[in-house]
TORLO-607900 format. One record per atom (N, C-alpha, C): residue number from 1; residue in three letters; chain; atom name; x, y, z. Coordinates in Angstrom, 1 decimal, padded with zeros to 4 digits, m for minus. Atoms other than C-alpha are relative to their C-alpha. Last residue first. Example, Ala and Ser with C-alpha at 12.3 -4.5 7.8 and 13.67 -1.06 7.14 Angstrom:
2
R k r c a x y z
R 2 SER A N m000.9 m001.1 000.0
R 2 SER A CA 013.7 m001.1 007.1
R 2 SER A C m000.8 001.1 000.8
R 1 ALA A N 000.9 m001.2 000.0
R 1 ALA A CA 012.3 m004.5 007.8
R 1 ALA A C 000.9 001.2 000.0
This chain:
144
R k r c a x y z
R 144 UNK A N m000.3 001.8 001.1
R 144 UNK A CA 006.1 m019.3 m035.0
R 144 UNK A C m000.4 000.3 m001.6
R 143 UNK A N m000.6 m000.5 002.0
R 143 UNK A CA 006.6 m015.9 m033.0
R 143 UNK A C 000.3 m001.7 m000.1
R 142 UNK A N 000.7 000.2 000.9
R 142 UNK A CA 004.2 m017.0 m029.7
R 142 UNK A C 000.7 000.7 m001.9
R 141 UNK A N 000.7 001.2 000.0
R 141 UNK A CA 006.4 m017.6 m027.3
R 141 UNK A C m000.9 m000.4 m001.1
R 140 UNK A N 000.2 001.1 001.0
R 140 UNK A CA 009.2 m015.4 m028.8
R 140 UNK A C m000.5 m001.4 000.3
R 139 UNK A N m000.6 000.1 000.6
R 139 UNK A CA 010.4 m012.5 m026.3
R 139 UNK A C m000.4 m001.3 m001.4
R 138 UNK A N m001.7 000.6 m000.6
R 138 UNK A CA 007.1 m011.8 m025.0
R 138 UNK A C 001.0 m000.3 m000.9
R 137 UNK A N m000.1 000.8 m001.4
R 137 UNK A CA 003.9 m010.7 m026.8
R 137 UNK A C 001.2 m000.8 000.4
R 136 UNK A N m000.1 m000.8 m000.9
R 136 UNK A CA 004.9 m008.3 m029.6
R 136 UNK A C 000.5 m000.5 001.0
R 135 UNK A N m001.5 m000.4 m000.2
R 135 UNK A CA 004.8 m010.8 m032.1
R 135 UNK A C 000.1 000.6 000.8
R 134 UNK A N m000.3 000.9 m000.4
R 134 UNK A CA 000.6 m011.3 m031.9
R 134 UNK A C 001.6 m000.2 000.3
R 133 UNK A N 000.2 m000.6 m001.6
R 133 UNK A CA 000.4 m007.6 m031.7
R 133 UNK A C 000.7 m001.3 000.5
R 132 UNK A N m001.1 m000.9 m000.8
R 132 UNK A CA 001.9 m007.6 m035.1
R 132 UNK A C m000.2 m000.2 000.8
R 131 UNK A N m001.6 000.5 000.3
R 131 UNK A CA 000.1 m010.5 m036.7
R 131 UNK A C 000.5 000.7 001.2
R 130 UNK A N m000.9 000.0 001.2
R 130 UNK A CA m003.0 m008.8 m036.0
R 130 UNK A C 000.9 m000.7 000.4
R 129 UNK A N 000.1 m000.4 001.4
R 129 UNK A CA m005.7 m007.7 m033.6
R 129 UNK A C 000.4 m000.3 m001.0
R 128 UNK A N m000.6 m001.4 000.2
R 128 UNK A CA m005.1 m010.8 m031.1
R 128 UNK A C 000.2 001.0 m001.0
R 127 UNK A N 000.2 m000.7 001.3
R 127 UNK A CA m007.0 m013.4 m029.8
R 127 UNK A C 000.7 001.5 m000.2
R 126 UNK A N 000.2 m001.6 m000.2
R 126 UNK A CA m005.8 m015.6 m026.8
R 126 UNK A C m000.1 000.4 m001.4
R 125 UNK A N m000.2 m000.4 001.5
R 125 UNK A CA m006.4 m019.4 m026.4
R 125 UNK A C m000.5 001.2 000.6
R 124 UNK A N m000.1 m001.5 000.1
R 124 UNK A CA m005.2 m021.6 m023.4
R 124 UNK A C m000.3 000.6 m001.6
R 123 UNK A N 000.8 m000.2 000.9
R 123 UNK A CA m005.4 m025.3 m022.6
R 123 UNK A C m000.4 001.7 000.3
R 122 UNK A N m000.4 m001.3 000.5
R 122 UNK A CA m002.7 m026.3 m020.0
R 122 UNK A C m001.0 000.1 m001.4
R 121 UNK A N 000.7 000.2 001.3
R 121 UNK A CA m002.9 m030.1 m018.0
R 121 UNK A C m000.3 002.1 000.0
R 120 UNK A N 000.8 m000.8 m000.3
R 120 UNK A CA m000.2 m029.5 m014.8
R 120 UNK A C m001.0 000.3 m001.5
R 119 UNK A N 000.5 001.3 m000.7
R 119 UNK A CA 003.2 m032.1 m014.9
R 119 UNK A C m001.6 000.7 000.1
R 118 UNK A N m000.5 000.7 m001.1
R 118 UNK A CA 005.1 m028.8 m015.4
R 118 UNK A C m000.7 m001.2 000.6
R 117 UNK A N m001.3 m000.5 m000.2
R 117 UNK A CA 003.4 m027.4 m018.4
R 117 UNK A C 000.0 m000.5 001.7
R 116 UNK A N m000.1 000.2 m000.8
R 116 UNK A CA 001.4 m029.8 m020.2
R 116 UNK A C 000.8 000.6 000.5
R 115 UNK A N m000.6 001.1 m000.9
R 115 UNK A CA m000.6 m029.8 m023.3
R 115 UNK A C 000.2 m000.3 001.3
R 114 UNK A N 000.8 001.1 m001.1
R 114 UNK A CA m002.5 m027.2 m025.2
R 114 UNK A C 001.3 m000.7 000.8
R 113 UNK A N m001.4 000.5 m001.4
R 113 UNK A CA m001.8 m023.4 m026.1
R 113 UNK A C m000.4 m001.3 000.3
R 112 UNK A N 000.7 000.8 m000.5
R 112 UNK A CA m004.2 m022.0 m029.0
R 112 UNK A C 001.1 m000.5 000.4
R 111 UNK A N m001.1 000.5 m000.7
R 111 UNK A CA m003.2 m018.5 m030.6
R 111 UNK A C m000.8 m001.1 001.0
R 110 UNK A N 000.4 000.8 m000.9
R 110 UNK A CA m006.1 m016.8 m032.8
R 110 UNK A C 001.2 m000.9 000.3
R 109 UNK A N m001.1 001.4 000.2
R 109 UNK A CA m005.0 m014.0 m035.0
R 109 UNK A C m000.5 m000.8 001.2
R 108 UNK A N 000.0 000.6 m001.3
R 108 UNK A CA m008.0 m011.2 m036.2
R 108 UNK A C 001.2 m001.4 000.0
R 107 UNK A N m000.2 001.5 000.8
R 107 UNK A CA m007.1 m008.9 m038.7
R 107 UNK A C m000.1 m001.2 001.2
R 106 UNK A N 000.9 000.9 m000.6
R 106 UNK A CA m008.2 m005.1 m037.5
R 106 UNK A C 000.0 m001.5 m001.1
R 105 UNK A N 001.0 000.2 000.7
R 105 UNK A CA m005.6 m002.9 m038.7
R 105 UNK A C m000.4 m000.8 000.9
R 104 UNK A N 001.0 000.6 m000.8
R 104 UNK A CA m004.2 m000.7 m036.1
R 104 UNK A C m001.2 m000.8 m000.7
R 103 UNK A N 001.3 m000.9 000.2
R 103 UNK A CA m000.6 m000.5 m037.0
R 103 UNK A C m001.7 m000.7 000.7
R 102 UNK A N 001.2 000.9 000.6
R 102 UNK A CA 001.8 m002.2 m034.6
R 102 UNK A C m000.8 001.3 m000.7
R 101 UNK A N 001.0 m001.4 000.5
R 101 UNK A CA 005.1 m000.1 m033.0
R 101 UNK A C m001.0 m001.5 m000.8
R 100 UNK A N 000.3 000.4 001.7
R 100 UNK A CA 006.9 m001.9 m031.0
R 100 UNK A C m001.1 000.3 m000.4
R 99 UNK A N m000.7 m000.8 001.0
R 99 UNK A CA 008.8 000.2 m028.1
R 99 UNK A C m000.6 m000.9 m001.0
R 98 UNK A N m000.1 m001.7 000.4
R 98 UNK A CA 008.0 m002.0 m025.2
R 98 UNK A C 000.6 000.6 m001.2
R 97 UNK A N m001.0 m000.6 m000.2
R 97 UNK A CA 007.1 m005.5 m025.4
R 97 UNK A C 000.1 001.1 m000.1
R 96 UNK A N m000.6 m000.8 001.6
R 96 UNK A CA 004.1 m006.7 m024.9
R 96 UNK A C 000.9 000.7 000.4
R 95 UNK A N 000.2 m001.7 000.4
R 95 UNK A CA 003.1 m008.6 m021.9
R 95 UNK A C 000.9 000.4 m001.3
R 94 UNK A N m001.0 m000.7 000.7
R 94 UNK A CA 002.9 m012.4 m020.9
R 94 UNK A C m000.5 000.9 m000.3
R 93 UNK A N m001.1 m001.3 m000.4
R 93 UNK A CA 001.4 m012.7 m017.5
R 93 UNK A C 000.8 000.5 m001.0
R 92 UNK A N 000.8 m001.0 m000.6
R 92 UNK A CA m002.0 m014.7 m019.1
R 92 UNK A C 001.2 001.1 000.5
R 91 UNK A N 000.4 m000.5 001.4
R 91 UNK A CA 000.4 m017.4 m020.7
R 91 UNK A C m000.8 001.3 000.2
R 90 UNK A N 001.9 m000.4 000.4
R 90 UNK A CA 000.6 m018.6 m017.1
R 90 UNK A C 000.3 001.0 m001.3
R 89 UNK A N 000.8 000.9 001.2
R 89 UNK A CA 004.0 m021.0 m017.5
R 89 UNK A C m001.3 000.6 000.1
R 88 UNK A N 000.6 001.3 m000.5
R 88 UNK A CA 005.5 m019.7 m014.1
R 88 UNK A C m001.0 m000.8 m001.1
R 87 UNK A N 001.6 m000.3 m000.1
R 87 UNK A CA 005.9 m016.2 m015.7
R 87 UNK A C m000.4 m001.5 000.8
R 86 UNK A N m000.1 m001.0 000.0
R 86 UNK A CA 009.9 m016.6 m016.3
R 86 UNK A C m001.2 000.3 000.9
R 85 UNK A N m000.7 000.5 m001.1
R 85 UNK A CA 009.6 m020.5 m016.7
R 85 UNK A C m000.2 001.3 000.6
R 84 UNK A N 001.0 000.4 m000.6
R 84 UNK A CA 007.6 m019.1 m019.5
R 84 UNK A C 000.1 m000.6 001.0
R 83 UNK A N 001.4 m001.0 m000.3
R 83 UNK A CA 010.0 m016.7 m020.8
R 83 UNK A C m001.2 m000.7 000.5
R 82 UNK A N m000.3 m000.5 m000.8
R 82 UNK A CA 012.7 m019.7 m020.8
R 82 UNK A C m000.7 001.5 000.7
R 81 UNK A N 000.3 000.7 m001.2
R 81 UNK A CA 010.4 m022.0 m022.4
R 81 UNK A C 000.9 000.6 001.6
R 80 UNK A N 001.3 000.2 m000.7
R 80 UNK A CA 010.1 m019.4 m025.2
R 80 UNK A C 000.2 m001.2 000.7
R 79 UNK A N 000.5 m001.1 m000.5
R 79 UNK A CA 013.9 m018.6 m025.4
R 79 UNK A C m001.3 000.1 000.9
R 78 UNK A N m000.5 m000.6 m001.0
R 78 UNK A CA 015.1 m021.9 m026.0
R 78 UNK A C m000.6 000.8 000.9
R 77 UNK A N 000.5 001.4 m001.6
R 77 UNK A CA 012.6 m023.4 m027.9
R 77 UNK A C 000.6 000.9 001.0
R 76 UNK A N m001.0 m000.9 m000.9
R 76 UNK A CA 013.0 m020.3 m030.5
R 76 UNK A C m000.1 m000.7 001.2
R 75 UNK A N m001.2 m000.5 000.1
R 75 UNK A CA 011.8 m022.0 m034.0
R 75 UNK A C 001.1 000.5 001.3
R 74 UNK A N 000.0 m001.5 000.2
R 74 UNK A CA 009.5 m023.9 m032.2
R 74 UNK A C 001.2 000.5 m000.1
R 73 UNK A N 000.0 m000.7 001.4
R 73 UNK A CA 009.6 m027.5 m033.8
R 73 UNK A C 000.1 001.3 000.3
R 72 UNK A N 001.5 000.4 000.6
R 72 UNK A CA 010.4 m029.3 m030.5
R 72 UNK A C 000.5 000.7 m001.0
R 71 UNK A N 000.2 000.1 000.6
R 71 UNK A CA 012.9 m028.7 m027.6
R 71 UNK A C m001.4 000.1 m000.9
R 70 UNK A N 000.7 m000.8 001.0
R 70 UNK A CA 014.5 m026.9 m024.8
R 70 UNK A C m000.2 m001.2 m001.2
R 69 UNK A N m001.0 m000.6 000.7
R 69 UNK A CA 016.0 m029.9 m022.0
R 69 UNK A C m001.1 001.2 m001.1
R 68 UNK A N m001.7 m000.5 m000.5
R 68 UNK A CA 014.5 m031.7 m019.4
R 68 UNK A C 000.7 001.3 m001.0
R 67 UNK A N m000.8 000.7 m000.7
R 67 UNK A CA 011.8 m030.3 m019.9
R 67 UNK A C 000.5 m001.4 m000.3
R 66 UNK A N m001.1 m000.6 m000.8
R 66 UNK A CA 010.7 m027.9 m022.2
R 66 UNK A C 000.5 m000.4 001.0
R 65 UNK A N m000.6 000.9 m000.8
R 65 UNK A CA 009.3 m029.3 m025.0
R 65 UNK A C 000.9 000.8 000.8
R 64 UNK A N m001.2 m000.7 m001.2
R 64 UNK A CA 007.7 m027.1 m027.3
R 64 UNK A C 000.0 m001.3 000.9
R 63 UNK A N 000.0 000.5 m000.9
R 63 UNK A CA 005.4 m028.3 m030.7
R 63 UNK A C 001.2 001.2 000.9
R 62 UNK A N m001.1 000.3 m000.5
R 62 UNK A CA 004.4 m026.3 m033.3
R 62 UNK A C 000.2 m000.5 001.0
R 61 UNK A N m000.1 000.4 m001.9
R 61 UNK A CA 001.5 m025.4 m034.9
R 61 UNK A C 001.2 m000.4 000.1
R 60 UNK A N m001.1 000.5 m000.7
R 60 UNK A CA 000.5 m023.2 m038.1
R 60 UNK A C m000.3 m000.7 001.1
R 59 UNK A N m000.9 000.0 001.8
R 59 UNK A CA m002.5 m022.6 m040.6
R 59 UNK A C 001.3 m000.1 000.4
R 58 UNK A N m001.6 m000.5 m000.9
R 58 UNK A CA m005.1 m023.5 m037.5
R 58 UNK A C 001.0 m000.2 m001.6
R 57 UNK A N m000.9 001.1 000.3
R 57 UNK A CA m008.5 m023.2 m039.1
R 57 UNK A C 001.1 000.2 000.4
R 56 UNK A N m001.1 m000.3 000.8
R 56 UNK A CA m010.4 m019.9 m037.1
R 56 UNK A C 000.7 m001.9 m000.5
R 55 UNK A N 000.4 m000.8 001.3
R 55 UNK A CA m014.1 m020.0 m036.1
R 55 UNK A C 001.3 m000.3 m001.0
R 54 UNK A N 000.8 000.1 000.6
R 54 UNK A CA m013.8 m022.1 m033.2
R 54 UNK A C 000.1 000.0 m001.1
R 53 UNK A N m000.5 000.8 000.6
R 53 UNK A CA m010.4 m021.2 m032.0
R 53 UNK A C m000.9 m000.6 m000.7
R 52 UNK A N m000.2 000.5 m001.2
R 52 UNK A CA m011.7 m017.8 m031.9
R 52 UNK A C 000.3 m001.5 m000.4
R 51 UNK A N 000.4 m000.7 m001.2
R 51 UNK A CA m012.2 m014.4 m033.8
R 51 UNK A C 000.5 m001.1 000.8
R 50 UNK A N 001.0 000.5 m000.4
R 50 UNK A CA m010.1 m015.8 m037.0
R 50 UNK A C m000.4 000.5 001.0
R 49 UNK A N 001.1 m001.2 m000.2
R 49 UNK A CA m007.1 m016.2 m038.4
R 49 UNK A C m001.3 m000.5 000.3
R 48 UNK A N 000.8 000.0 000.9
R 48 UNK A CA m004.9 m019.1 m037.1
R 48 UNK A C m000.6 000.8 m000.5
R 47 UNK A N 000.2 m001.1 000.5
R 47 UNK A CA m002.1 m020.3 m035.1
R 47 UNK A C m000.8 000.3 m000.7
R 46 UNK A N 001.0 m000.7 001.2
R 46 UNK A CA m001.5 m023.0 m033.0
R 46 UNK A C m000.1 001.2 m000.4
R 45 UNK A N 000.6 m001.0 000.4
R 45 UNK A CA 000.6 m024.5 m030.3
R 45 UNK A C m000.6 000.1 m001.4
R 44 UNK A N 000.1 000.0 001.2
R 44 UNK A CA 001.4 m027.9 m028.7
R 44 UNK A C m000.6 001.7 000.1
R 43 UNK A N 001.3 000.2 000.4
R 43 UNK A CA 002.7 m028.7 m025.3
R 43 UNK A C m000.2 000.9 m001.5
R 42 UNK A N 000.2 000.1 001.3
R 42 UNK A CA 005.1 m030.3 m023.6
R 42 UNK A C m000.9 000.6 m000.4
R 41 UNK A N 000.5 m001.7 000.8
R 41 UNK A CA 006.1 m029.5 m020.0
R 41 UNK A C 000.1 m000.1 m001.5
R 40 UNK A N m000.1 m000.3 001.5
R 40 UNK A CA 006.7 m033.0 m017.9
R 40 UNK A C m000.6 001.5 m000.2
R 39 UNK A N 001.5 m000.2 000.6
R 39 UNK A CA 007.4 m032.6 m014.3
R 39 UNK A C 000.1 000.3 m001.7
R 38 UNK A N 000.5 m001.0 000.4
R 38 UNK A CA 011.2 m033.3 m013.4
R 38 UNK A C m001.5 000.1 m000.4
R 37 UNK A N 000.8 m000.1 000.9
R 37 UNK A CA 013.2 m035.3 m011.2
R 37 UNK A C m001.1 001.4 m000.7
R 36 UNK A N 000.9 m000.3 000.0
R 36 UNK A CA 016.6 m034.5 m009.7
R 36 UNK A C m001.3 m000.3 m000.7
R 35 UNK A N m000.1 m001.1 m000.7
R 35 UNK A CA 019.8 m035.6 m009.4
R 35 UNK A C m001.2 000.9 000.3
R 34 UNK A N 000.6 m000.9 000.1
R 34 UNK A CA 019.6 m039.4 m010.6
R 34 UNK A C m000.1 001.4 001.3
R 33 UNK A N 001.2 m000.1 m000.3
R 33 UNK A CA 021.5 m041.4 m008.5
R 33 UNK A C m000.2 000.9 m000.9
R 32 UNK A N 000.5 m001.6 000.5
R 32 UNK A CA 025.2 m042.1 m009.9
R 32 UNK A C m001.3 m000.2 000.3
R 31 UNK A N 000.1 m000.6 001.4
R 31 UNK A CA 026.3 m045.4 m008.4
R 31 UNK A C m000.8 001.4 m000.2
R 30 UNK A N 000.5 000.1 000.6
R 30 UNK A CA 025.8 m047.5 m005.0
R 30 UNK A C m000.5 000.8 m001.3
R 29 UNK A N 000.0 m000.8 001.1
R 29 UNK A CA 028.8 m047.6 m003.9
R 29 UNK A C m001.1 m000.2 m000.9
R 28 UNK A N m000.7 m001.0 m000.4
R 28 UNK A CA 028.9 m049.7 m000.6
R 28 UNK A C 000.4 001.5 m000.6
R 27 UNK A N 001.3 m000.9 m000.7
R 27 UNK A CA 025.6 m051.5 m001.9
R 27 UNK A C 001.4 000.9 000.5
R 26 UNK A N 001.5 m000.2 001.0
R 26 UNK A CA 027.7 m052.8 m004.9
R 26 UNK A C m000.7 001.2 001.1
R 25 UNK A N m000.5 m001.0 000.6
R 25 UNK A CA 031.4 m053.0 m003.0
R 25 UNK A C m001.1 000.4 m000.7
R 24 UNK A N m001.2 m000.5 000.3
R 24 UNK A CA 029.5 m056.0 m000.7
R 24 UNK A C 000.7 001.4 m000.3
R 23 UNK A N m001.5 000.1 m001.3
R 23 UNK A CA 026.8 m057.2 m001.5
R 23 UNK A C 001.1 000.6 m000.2
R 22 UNK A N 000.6 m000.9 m001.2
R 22 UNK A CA 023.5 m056.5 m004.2
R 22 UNK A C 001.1 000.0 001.3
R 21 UNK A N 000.1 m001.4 m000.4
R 21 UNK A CA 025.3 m057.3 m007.0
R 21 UNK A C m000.6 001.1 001.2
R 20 UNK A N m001.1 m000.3 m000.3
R 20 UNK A CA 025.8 m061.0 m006.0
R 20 UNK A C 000.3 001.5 m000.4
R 19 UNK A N m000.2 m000.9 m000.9
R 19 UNK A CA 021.8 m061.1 m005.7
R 19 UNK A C 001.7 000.1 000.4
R 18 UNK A N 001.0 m001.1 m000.2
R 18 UNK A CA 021.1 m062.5 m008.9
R 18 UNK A C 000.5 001.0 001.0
R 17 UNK A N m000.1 m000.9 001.8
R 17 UNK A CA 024.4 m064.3 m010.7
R 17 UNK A C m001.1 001.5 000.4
R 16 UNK A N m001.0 m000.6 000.3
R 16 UNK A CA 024.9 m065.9 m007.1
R 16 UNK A C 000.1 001.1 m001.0
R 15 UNK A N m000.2 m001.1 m001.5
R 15 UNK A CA 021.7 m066.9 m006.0
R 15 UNK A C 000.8 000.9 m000.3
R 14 UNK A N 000.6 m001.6 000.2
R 14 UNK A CA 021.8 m068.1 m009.6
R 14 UNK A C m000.6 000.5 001.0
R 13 UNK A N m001.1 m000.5 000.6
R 13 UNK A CA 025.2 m070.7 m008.4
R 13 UNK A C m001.8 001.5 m000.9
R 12 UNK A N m001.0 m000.9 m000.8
R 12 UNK A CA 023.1 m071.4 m005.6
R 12 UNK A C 000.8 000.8 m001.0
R 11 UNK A N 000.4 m001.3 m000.8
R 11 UNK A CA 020.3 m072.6 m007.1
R 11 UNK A C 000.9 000.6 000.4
R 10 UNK A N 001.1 m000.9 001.3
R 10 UNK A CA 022.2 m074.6 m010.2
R 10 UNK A C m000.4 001.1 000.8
R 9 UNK A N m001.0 m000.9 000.5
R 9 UNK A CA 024.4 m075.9 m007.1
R 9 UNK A C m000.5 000.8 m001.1
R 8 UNK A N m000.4 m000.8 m001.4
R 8 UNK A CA 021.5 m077.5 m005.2
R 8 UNK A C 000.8 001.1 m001.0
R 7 UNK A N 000.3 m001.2 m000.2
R 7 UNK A CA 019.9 m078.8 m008.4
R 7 UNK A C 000.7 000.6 001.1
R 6 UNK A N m000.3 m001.4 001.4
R 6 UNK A CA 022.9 m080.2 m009.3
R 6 UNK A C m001.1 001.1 000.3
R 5 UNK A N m001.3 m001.2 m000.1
R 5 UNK A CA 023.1 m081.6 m005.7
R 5 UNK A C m000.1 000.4 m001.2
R 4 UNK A N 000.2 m001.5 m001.3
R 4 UNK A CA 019.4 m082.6 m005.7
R 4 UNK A C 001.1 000.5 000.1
R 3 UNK A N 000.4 m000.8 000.1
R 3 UNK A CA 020.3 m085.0 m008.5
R 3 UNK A C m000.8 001.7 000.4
R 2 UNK A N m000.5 m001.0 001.6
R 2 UNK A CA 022.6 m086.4 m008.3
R 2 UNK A C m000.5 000.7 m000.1
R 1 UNK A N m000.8 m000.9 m000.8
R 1 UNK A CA 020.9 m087.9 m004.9
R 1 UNK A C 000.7 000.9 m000.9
């Protein structure tokens, strides 16, 4: 008989330790919820000479992180995840800025886009006469 009362009170007493947060002042207040969730958006870039990602060795890359918060190695997290929030992350609607002047050598730059923007798999590569033009394109997705 000892024995079934210790166990009795052993069960009862971790009834207690488990579900004594769930009563009472607990479920009446149940605490800070998360406010929103987010779709990941990470994704890696490249740089290289060259006509295509093929052809060209990548001689830069950097990571971006843009959600929750601006991160990674690109010098300008900020900006470039806020110009592609801008365009809905299609790499395709960035435009060259106005007023910059480029000469017209012919050097080929190859730009390679991979990862993840909003929860949505992202694999993108644009070629561009030169350095310069490559700068041009929006405020600082592609200046790395």
């Amino acid at each position: 008989m000892r024995n079934t009362a210790r166990w009795a009170m052993t069960l009862g007493m971790t009834a207690t330790a488990v579900c004594g947060p769930l009563s009472g002042a607990a479920l009446a207040n149940p605490g800070q919820a998360p406010t929103a969730l987010y779709a990941p958006s990470a994704l890696v870039l490249t740089v290289g000479h060259g006509e295509s990602a093929i052809a060209a060795t990548p001689e830069r890359a950097v990571t971006l992180t843009c959600a929750p918060t601006p991160a990674g190695t690109h010098p300008a997290a900020g900006p470039a995840c806020a110009e592609l929030r801008g365009v809905g992350g299609d790499f395709d609607a960035l435009t060259a800025r106005d007023g910059v002047m480029c000469t017209k050598q012919y050097d080929p730059v190859v730009v390679t886009v991979d990862g993840v923007w909003q929860g949505k798999r992202v694999s993108y590569e644009r070629t561009f006469s030169n350095d310069c033009m490559k700068n041009a394109y929006g405020t600082g997705v592609f200046s790395f």
